[in-house]
C-alpha positions as CSV (number, residue, x, y, z in Angstrom):
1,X,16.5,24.6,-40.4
2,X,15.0,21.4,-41.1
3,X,17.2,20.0,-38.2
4,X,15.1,21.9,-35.6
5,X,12.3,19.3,-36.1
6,X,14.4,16.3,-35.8
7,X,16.3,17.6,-32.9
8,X,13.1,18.4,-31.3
9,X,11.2,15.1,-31.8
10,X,14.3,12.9,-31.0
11,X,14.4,15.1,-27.4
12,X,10.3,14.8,-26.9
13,X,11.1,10.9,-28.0
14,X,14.4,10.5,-25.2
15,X,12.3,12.2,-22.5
16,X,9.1,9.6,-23.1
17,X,11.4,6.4,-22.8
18,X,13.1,7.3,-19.9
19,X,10.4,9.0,-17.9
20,X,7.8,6.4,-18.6
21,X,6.3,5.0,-15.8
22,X,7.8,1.5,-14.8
23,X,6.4,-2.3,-13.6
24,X,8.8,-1.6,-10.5
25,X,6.8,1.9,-9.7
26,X,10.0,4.2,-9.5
27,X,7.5,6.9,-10.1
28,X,3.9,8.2,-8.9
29,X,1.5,7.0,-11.5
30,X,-1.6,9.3,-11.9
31,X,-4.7,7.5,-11.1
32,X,-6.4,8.3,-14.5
33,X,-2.7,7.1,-16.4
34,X,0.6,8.6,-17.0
35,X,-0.3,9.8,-20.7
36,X,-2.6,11.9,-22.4
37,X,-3.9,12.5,-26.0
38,X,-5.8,15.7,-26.8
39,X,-7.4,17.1,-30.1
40,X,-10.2,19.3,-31.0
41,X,-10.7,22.8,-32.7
42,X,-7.9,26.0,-33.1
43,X,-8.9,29.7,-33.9
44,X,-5.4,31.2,-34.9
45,X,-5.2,35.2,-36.0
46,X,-1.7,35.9,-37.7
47,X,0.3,38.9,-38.9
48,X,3.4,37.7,-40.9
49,X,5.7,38.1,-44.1
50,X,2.7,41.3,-44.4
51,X,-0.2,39.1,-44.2
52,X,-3.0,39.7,-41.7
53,X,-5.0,36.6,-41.6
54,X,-7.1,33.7,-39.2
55,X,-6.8,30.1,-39.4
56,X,-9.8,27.8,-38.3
57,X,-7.6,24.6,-37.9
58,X,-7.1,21.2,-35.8
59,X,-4.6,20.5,-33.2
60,X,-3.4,17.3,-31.6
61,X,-1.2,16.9,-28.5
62,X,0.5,14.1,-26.7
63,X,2.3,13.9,-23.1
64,X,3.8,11.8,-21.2
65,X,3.5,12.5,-16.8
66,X,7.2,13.0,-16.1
67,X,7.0,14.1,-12.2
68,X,4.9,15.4,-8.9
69,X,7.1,19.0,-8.9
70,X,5.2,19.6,-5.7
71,X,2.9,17.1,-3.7
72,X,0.4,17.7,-1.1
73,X,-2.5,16.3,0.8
74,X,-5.1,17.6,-1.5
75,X,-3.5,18.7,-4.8
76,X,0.0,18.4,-6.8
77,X,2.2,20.2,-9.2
78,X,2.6,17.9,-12.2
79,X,4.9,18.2,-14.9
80,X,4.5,16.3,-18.6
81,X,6.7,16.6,-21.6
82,X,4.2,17.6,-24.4
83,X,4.6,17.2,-28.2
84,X,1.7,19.4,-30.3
85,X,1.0,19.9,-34.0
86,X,-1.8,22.6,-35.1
87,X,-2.7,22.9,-38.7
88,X,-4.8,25.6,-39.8
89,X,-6.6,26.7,-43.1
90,X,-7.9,30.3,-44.1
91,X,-7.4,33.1,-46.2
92,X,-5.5,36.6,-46.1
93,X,-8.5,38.5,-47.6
94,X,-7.9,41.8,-49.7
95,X,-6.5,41.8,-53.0
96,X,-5.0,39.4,-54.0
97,X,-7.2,37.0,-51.6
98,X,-4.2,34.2,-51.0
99,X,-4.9,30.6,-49.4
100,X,-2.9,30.6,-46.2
101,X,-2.7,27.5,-44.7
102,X,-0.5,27.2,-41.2
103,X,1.9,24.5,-39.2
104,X,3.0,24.2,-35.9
105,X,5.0,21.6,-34.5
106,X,6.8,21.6,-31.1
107,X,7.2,20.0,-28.1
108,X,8.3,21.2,-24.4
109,X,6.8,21.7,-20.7
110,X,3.9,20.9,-19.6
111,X,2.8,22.2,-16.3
112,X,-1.1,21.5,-13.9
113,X,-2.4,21.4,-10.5
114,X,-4.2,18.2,-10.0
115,X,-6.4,17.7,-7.4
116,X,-9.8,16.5,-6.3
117,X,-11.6,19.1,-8.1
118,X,-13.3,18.6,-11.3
119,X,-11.5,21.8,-13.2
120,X,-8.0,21.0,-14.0
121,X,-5.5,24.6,-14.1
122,X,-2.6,24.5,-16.6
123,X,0.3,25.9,-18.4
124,X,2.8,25.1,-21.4
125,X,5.8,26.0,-23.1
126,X,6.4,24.6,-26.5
127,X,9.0,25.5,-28.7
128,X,9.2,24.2,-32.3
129,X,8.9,25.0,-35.8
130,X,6.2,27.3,-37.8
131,X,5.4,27.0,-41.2
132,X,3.3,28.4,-43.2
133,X,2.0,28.2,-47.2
134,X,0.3,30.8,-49.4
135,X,-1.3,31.0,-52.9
136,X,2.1,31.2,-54.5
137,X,2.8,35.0,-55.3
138,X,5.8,37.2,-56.0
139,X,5.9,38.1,-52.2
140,X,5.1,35.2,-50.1
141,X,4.9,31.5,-51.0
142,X,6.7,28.6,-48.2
143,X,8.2,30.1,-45.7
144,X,9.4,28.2,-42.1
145,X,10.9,29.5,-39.1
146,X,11.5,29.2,-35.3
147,X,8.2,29.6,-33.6
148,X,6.9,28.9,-29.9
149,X,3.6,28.9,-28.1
150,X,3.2,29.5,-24.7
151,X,-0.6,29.6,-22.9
152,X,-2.8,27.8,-20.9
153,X,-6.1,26.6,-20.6
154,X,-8.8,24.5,-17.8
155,X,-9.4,20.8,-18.3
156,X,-13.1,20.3,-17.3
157,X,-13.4,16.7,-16.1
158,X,-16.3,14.3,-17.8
159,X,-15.6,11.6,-16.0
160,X,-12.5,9.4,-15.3
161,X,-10.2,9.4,-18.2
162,X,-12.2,12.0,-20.8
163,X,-11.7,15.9,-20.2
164,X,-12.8,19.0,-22.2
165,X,-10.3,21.0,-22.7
166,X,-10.4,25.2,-23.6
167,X,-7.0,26.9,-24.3
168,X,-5.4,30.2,-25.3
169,X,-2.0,30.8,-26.4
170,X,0.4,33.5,-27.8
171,X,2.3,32.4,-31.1
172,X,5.5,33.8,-31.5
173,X,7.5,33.8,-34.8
174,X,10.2,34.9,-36.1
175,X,10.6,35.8,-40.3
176,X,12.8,37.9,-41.7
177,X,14.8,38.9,-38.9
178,X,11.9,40.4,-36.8
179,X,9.5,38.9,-34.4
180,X,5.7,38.5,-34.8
181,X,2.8,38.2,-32.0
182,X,-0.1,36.3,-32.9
183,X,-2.6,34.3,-30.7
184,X,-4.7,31.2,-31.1
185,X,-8.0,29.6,-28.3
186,X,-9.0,26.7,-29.1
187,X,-11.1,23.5,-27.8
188,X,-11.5,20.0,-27.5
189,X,-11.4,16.4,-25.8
190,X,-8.2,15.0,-23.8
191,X,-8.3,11.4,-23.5
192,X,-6.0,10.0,-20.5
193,X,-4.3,6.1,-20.1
């Protein structure tokens, strides 16, 4: 299992050296810069390993402008590769009341419409690894396994290079041989360069 992550961060790694924008211009080079770096707040509501629980947590993304999927006179398709980690802190409540503390790391596509306008549509897929880490207990303690999110959100633009960002996703995990639907919105500030 713990080649997942590797595997995943060499591939996100591969795709950002040999898609990165060159001196010689081989690709289209967004005006506001090929990369971006986004953080901010994450609400996450889980139900795993019999836990029903919320994180209040941080997230932090990185991408990389890969290509113009579709290009027009007044808007474009662009795709990124995008590497995330969300880390999230709460409790399960009840009795016993267990710390549950959340990670997700992934990486994958990364999908807008760019165009004049000052709201910014988008979409991503990111598979990748979920862990998470309760109050040790005789039912639940560490426990990683295959997880994904897939969502969207609107980048408002502030001005050049700073956007606010608001996103929703669904969580999917997968323990003990069954599959788990949880969600997460979230906010912050995206930083293009």
């Amino acid at each position: 299992m713990r080649k997942l992550p590797v595997l995943s961060g060499g591939m996100l790694f591969l795709i950002i050296i040999f898609t990165a924008p060159s001196a010689h211009g081989q690709i289209f080079q967004p005006d506001r810069g090929p990369y971006q770096f986004g953080f901010g707040y994450q609400y996450q509501h889980y139900n795993v390993l019999g836990q029903k629980f919320h994180d209040n947590g941080y997230n932090a993304d990185f991408s990389v402008h890969v290509v113009d999927w579709i290009t027009g006179a007044s808007l474009r398709l662009a795709v990124a590769a995008e590497g995330t980690a969300v880390m999230g802190f709460g409790h399960t409540g009840g009795t016993p009341n267990l710390d549950a503390k959340s990670l997700f790391i992934g990486g994958g596509p990364h999908v807008s419409i760019e165009s004049g306008s000052r709201i910014e549509p988008w979409l991503h897929v990111l598979p990748g690894l979920q862990h998470f880490r309760f109050t040790q207990s005789s039912t639940v303690g560490s426990n990683s396994a295959f997880g994904f999110m897939a969502g969207g959100g609107l980048d408002f633009r502030l001005n050049q290079r700073v956007y606010w960002r608001i996103q929703a996703d669904y969580i999917g995990t997968r323990f003990h041989s069954s599959e788990q639907s949880n969600f997460s919105v979230g906010s912050g500030i995206v930083l293009h360069f």
